[in-house]
N, CA, C and O atoms as a MOPAC input file, in Angstrom:
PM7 MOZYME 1SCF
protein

 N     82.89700 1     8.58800 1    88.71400 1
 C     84.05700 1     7.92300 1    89.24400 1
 C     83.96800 1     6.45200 1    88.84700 1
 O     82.92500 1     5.80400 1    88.92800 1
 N     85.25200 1     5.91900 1    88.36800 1
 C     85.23000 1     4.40000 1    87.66400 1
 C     86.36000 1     4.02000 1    88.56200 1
 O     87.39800 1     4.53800 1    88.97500 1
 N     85.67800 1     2.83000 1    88.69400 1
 C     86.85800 1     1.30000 1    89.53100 1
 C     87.35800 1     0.59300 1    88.11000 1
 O     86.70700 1     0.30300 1    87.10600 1
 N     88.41400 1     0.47100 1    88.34200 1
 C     88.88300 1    -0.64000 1    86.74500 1
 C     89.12600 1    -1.84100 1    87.72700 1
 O     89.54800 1    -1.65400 1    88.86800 1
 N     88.84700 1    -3.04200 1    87.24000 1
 C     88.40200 1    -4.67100 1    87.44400 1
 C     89.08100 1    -5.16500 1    86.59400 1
 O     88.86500 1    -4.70500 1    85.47200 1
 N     90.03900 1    -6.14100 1    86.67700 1
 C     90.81400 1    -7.35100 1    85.78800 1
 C     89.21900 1    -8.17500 1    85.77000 1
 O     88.36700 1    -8.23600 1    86.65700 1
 N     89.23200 1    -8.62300 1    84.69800 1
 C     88.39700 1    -9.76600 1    84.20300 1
 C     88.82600 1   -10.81700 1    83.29200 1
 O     89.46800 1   -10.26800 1    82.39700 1
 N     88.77800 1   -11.86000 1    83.13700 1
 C     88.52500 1   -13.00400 1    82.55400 1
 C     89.41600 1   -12.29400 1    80.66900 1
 O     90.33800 1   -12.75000 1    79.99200 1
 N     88.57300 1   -11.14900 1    80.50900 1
 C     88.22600 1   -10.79200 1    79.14200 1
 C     88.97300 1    -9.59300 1    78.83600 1
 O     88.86100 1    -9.07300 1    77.72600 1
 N     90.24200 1    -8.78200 1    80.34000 1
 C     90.52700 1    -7.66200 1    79.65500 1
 C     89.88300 1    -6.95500 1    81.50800 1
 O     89.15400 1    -7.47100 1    82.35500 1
 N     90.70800 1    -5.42200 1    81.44800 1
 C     90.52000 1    -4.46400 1    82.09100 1
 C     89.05900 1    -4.23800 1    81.76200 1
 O     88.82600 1    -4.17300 1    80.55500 1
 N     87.86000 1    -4.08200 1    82.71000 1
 C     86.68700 1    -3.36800 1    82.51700 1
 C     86.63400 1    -1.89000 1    83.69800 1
 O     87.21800 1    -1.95700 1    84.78000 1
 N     85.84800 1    -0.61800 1    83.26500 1
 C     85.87200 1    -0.09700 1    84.27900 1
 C     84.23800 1     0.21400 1    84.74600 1
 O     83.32200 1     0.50600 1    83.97700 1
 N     84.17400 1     0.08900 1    85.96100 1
 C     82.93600 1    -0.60100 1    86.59200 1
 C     82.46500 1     0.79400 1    87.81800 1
 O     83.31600 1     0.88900 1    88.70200 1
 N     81.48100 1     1.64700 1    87.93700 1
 C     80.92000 1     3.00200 1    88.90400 1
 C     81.51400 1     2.34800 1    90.30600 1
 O     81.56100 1     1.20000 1    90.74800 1
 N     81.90700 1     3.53500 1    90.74600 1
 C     82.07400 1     3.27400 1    92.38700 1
 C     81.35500 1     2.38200 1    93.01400 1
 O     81.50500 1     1.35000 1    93.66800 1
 N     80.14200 1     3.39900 1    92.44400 1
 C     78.50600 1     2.76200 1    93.35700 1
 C     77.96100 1     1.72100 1    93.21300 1
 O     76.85600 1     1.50600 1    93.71000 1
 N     78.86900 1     0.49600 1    92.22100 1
 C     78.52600 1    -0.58400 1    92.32100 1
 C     79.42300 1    -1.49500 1    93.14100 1
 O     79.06100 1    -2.46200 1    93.81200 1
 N     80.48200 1    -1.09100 1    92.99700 1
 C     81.57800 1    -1.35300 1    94.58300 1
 C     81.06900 1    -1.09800 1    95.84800 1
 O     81.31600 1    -2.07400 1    96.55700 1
 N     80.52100 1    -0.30700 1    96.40900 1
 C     80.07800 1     0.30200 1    97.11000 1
 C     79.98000 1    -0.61200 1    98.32900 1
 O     79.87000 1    -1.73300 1    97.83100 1
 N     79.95800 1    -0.75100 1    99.77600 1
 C     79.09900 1    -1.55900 1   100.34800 1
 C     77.66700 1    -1.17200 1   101.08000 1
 O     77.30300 1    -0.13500 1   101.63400 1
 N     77.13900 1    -2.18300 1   100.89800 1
 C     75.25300 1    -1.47500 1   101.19800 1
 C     75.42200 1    -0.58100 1   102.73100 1
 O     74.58900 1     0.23900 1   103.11800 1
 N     76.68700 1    -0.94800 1   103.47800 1
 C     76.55900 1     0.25900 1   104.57700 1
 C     76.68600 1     1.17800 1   104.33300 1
 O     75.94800 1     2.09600 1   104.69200 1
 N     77.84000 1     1.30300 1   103.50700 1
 C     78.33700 1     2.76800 1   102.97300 1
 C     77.11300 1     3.59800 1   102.01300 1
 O     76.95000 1     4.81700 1   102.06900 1
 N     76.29500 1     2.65500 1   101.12600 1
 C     75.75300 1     2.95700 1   100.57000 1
 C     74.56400 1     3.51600 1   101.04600 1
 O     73.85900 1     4.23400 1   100.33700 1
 N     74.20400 1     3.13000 1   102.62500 1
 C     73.64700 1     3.72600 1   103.24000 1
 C     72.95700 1     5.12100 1   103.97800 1
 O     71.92500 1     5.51600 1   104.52100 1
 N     74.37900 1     5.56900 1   103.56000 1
 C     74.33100 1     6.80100 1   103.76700 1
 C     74.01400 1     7.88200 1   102.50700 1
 O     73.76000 1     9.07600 1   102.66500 1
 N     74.06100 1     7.44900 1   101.72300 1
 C     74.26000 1     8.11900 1   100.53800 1
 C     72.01800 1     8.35200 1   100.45000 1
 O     71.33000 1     9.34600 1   100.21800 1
 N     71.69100 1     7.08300 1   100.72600 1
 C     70.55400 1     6.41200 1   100.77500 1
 C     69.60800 1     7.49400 1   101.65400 1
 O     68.52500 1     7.90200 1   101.23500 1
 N     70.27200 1     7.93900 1   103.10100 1
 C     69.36500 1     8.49300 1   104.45100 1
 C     69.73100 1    10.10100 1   103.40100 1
 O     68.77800 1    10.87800 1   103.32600 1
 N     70.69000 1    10.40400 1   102.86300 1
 C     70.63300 1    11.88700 1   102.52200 1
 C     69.88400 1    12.22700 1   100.79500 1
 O     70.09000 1    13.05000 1    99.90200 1
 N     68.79100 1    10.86200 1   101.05300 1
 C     67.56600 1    11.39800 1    99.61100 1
 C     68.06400 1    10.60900 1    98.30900 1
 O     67.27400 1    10.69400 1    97.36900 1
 N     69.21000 1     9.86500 1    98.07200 1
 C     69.22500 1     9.09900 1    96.90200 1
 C     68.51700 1     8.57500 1    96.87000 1
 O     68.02700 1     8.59300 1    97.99900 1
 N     67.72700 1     7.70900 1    95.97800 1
 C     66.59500 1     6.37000 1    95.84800 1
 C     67.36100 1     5.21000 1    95.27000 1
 O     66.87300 1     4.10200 1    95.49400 1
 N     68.69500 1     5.27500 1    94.42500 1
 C     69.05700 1     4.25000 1    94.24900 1
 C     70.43500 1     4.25200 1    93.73300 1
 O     70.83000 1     5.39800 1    93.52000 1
 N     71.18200 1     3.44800 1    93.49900 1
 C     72.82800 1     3.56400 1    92.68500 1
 C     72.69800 1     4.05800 1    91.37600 1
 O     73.46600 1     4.78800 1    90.75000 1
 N     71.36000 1     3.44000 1    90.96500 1
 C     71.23600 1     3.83300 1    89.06700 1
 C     71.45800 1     5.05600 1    89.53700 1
 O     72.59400 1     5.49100 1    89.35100 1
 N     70.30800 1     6.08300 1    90.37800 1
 C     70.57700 1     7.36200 1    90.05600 1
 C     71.68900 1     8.34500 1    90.03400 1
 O     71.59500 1     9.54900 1    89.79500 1
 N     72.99800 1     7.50900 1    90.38300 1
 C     74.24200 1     8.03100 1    90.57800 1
 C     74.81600 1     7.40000 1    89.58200 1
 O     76.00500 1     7.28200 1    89.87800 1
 N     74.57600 1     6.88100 1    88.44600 1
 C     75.26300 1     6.21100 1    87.38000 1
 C     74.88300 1     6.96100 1    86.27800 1
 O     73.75600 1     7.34700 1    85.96900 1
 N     76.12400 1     7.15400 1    85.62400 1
 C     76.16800 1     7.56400 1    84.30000 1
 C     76.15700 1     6.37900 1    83.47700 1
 O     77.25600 1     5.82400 1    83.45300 1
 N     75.11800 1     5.73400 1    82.69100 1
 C     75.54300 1     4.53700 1    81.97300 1
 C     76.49200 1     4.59200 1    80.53000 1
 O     76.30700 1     5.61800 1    79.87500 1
 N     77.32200 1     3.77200 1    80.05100 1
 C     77.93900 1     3.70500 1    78.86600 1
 C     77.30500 1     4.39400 1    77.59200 1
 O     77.70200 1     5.26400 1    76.81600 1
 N     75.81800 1     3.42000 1    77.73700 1
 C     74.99200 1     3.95600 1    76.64700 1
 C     74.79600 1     5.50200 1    76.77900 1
 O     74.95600 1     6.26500 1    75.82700 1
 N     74.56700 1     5.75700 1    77.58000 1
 C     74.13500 1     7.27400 1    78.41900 1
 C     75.57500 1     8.10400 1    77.84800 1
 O     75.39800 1     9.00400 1    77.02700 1
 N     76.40000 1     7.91600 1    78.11100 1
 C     77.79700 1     8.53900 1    78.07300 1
 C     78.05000 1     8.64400 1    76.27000 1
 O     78.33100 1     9.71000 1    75.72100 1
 N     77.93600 1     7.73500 1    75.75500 1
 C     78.03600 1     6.96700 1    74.47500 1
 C     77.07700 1     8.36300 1    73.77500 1
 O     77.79600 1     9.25900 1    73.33400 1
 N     75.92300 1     8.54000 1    73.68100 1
 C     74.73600 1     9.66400 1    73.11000 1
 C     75.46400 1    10.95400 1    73.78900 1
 O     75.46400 1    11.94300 1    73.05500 1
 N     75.77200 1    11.03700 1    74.42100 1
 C     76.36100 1    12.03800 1    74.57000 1
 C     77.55700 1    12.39700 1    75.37700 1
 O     77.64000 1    12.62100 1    76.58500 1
 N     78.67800 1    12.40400 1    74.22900 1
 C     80.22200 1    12.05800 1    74.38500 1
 C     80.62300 1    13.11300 1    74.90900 1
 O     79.90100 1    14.10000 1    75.05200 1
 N     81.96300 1    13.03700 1    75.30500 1
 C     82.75600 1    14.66500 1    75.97300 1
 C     83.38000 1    14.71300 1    75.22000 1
 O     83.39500 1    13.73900 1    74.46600 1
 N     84.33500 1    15.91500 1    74.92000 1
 C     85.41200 1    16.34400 1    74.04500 1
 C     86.38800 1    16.82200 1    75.23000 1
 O     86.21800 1    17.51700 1    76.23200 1
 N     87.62400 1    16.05800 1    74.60100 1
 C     88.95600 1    16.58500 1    75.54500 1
 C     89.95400 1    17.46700 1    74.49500 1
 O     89.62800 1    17.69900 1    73.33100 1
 N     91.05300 1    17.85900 1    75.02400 1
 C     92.11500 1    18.50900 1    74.64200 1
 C     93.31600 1    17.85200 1    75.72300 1
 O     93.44100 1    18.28200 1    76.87000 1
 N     93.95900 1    17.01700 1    75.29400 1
 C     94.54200 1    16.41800 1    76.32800 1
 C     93.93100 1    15.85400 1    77.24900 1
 O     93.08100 1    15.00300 1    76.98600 1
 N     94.23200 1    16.20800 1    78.53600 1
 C     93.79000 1    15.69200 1    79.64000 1
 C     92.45400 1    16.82000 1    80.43000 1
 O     91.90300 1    16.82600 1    81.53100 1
 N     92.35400 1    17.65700 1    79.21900 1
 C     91.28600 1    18.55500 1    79.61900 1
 C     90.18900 1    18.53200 1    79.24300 1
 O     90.20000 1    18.53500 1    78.01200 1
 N     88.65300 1    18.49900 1    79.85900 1
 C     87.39900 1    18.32200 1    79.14500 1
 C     87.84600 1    20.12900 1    78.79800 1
 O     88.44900 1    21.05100 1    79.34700 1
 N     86.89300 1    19.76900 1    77.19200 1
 C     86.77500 1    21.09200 1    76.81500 1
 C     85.31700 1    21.33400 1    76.27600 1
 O     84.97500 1    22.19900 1    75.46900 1
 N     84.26400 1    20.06900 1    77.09800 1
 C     82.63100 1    20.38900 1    76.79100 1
 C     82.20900 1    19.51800 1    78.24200 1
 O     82.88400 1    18.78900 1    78.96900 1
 N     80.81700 1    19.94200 1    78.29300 1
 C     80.46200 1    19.49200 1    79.17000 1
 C     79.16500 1    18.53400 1    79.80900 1
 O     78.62400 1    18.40400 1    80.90600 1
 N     78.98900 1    17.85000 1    78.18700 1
 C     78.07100 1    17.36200 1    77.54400 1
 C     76.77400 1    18.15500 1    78.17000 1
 O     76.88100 1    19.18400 1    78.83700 1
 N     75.54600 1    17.51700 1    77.85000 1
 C     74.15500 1    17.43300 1    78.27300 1
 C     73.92100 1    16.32600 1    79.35100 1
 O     72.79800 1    16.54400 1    79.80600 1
 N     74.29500 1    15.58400 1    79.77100 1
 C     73.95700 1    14.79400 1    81.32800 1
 C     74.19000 1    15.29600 1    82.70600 1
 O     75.25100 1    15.69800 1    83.18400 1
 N     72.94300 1    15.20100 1    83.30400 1
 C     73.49000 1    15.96800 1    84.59700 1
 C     74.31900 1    14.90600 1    85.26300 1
 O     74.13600 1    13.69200 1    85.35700 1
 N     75.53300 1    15.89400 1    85.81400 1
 C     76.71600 1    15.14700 1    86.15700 1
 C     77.25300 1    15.45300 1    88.06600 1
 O     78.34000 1    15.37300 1    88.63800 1
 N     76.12200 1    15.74200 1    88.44100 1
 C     76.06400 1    15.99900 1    90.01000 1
 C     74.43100 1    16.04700 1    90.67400 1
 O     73.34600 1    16.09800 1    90.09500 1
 N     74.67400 1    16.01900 1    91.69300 1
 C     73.14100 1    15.63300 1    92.70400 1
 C     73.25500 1    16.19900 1    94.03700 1
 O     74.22900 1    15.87600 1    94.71700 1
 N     72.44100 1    16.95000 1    94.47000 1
 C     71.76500 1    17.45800 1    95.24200 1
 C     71.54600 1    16.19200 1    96.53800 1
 O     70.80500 1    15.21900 1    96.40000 1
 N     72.36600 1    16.48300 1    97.76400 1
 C     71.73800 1    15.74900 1    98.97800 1
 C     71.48100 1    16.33900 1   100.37200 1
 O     72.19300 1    17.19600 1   100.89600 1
 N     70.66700 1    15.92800 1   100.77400 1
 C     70.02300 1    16.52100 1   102.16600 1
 C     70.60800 1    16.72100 1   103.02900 1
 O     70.07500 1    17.16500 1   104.04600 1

């Protein structure tokens, strides 16, 4: 999930989980996350291994795990 941010330089789009607030984030925290990275897909990360669409449809599902397990 991406937040898009006006910047200085142009639309950027920026993980939830860096929006987040540390309360909210809290919770995410008590049910076994260790940190925001581990809920981030990074650019570079995304970038090595791209998706393929058909329209508005993924039609692969790359190699990154793209969900997590919480307590």
């Amino acid at each position: 999930m991406a937040v898009r941010v006006a910047t200085p330089a142009g639309w950027r789009l920026i993980s939830y989980f860096d929006v987040m607030t540390d309360s909210l984030f809290q919770s995410y925290l008590s049910r076994g996350v260790s940190s925001r990275n581990q809920l981030i897909i990074t650019k570079a990360e995304r970038d090595a291994d791209s998706l393929t669409c058909d329209g508005e449809t993924f039609t692969s599902d790359g190699h990154l795990e793209n969900w997590i397990s919480l307590n």
